[in-house]
C-alpha positions as CSV (number, residue, x, y, z in Angstrom):
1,X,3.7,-47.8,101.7
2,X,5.7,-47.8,98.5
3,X,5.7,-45.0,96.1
4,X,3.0,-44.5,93.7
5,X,3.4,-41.9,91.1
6,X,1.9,-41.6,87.8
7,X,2.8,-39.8,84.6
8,X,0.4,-38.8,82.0
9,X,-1.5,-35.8,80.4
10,X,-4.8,-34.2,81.3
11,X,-6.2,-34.5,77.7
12,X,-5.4,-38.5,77.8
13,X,-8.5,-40.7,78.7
14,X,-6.3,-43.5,79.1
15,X,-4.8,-41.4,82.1
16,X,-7.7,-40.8,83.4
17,X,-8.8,-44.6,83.0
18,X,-5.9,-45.3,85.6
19,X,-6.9,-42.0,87.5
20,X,-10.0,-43.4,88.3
21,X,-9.2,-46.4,89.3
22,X,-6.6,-45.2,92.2
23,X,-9.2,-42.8,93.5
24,X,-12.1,-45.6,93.7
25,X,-9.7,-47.3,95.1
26,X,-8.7,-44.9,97.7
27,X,-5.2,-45.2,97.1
28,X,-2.8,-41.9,97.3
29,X,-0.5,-41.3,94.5
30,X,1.6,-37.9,92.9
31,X,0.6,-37.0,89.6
32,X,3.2,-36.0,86.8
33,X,1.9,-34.3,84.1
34,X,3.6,-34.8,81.0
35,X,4.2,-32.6,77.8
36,X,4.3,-34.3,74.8
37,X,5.7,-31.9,72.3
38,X,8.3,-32.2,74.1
39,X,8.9,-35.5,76.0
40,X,10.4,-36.1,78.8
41,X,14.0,-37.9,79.9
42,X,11.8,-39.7,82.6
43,X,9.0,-41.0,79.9
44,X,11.9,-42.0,77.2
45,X,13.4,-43.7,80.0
46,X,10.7,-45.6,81.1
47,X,8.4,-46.4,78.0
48,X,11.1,-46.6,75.3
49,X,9.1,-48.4,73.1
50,X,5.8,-46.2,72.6
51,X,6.7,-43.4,74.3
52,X,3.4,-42.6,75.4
53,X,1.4,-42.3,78.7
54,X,0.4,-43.3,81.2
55,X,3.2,-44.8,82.4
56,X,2.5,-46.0,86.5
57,X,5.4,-46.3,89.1
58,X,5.3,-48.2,92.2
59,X,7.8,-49.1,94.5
60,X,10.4,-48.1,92.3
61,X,9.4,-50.2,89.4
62,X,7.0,-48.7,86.3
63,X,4.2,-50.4,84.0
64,X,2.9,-49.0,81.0
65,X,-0.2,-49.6,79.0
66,X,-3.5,-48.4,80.8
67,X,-5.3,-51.7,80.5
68,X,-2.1,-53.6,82.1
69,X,-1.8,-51.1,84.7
70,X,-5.7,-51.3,85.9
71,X,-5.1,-55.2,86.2
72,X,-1.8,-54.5,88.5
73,X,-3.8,-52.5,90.4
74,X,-6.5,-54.6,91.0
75,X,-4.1,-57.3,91.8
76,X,-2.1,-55.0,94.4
77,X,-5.0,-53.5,96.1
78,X,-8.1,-56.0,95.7
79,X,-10.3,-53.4,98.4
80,X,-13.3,-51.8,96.3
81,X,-12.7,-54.3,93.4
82,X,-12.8,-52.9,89.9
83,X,-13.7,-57.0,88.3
84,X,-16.5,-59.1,90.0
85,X,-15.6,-62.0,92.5
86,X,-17.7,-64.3,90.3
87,X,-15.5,-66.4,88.2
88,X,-17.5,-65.9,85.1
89,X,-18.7,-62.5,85.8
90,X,-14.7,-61.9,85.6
91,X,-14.4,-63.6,82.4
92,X,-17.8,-61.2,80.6
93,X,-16.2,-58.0,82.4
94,X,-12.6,-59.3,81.0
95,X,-14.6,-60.1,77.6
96,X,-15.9,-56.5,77.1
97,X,-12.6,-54.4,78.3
98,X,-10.6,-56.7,75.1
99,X,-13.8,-55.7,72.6
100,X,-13.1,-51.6,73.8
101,X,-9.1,-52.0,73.5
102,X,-9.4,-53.7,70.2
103,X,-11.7,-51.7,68.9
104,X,-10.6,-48.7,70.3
105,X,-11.6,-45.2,68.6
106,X,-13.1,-47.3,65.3
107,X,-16.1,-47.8,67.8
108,X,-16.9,-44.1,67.8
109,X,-17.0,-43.1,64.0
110,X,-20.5,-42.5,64.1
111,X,-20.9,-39.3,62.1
112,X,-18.0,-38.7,60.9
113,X,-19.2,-38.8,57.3
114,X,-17.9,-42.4,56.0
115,X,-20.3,-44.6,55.5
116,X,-18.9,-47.8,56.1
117,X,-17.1,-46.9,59.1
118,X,-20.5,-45.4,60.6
119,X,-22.5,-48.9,59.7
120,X,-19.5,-50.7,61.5
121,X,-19.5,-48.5,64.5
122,X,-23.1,-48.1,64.8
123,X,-23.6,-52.0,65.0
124,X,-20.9,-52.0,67.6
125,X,-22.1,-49.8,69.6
126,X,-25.7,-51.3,69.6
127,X,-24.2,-54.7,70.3
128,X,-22.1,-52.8,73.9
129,X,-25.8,-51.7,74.7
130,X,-27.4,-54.7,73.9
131,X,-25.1,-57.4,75.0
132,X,-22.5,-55.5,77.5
133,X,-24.9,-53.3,79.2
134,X,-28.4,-54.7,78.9
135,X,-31.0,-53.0,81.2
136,X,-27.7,-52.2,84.3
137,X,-27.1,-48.7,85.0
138,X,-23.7,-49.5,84.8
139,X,-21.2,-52.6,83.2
140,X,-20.6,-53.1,86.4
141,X,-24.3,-53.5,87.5
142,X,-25.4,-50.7,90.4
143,X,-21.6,-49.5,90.4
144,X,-19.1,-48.6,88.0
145,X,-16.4,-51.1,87.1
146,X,-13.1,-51.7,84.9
147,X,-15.6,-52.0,82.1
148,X,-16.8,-48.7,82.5
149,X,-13.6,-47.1,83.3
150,X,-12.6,-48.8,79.7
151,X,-15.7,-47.4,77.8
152,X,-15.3,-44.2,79.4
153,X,-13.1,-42.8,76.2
154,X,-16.9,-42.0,75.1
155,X,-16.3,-38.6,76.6
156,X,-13.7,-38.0,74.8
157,X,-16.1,-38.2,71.8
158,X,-18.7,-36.3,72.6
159,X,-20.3,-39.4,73.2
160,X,-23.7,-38.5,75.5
161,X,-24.7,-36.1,71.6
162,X,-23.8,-38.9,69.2
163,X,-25.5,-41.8,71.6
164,X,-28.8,-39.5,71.2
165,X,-28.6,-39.0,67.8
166,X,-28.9,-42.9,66.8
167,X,-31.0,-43.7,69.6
168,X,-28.9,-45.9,71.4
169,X,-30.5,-44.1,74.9
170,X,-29.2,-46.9,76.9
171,X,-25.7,-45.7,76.6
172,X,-26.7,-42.1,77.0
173,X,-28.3,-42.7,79.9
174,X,-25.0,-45.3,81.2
175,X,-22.6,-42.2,80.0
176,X,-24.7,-39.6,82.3
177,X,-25.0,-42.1,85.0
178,X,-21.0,-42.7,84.6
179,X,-19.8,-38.8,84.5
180,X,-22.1,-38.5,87.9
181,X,-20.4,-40.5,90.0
182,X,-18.3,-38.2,92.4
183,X,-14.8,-39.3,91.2
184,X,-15.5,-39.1,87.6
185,X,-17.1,-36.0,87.8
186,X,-14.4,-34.5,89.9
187,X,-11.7,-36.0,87.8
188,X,-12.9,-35.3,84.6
189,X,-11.5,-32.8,81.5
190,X,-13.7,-30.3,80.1
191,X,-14.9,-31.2,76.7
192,X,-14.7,-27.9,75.2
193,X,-11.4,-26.9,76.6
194,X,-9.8,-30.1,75.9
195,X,-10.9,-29.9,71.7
196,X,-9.4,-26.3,71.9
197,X,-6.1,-27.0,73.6
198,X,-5.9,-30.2,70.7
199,X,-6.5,-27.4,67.9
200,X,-4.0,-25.3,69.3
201,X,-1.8,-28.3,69.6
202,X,-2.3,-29.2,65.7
203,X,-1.6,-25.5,64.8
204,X,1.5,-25.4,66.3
205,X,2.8,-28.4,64.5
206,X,4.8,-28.3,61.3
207,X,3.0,-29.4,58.8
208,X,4.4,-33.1,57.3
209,X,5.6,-32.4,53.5
């Protein structure tokens, strides 16, 4: 089997998105874990252009971009499918990743004290529970999917507090669901720990003048 290595950070949830996926998928792979205060020649090397993670090797070749890279691997190793066979089912599941990528972080500004970026978040996020996840446990219906795996940045947020406090108890109960599945709970930073480590991180930074 070729080598499959991946490089990213254990605060990243776009590392963990592609994480995830491998272990579902039952596919072995060596983790690299990547500083990046101080990036590395293999990273520069093989995302020049954002330098960021997650950047996924196999057989001697690398992808970058998280959402790319779950599609490659869904294409390479089509065994426990992340995307439904259905044809349209596909297309919806395809639909919902492109809404989370595009509207990325600007999705979860719900309390964050601006009001017009809480009104815009709060009616995207009641359109996901409404439209994405309807009355399914998961995106993907009785499992978790590539949809899930996507909208799984909501830990990152503190997501299962904010989702209570406007009600939208749909998506709490999809986010608890989601963090109990074995290989999300096993492969899953610790909130706490993971905010202090990112305030340490800002601390040491030089401040931009």
């Amino acid at each position: 089997m070729a080598e499959v290595k991946l490089l990213g950070t254990w605060v990243s949830p776009y590392t963990y998105r592609v994480k995830w996926a491998l272990k579902l998928k039952g596919i072995a792979f060596d983790y690299v874990e990547e500083d990046l205060c101080n990036k590395s020649s293999l990273l520069l090397q093989h995302n020049p252009f954002h330098k960021k993670v997650p950047v996924f090797f196999h057989g001697g070749k690398s992808i970058c971009e998280s959402s790319i890279i779950l599609e490659y691997i869904e294409e390479i190793w089509p065994q426990n499918s992340l995307l439904p066979s259905n044809p349209y089912e596909r297309a919806m599941a395809r639909f919902w990743i492109k809404f989370a990528e595009d509207k990325g972080p600007a999705m979860w500004m719900v309390g964050q004290g601006q009001e017009k970026a809480e009104k815009d978040s709060l009616e995207m996020l009641k359109m996901v529970e409404e439209q994405g996840l309807g009355e399914k446990k998961f995106f993907g219906g009785d499992k978790i999917n590539m949809v899930d795996i996507v909208f799984g940045l909501a830990h990152w947020v503190g997501g299962e507090k904010l989702l209570e406090a406007h009600n939208l108890h749909r998506l709490q109960a999809w986010l608890r669901n989601f963090k109990q599945v074995p290989v999300i709970t096993e492969n899953l930073p610790d909130l706490d720990e993971m905010l202090a480590f990112l305030r340490r991180q800002r601390e040491m930074s030089p401040v931009a003048k």
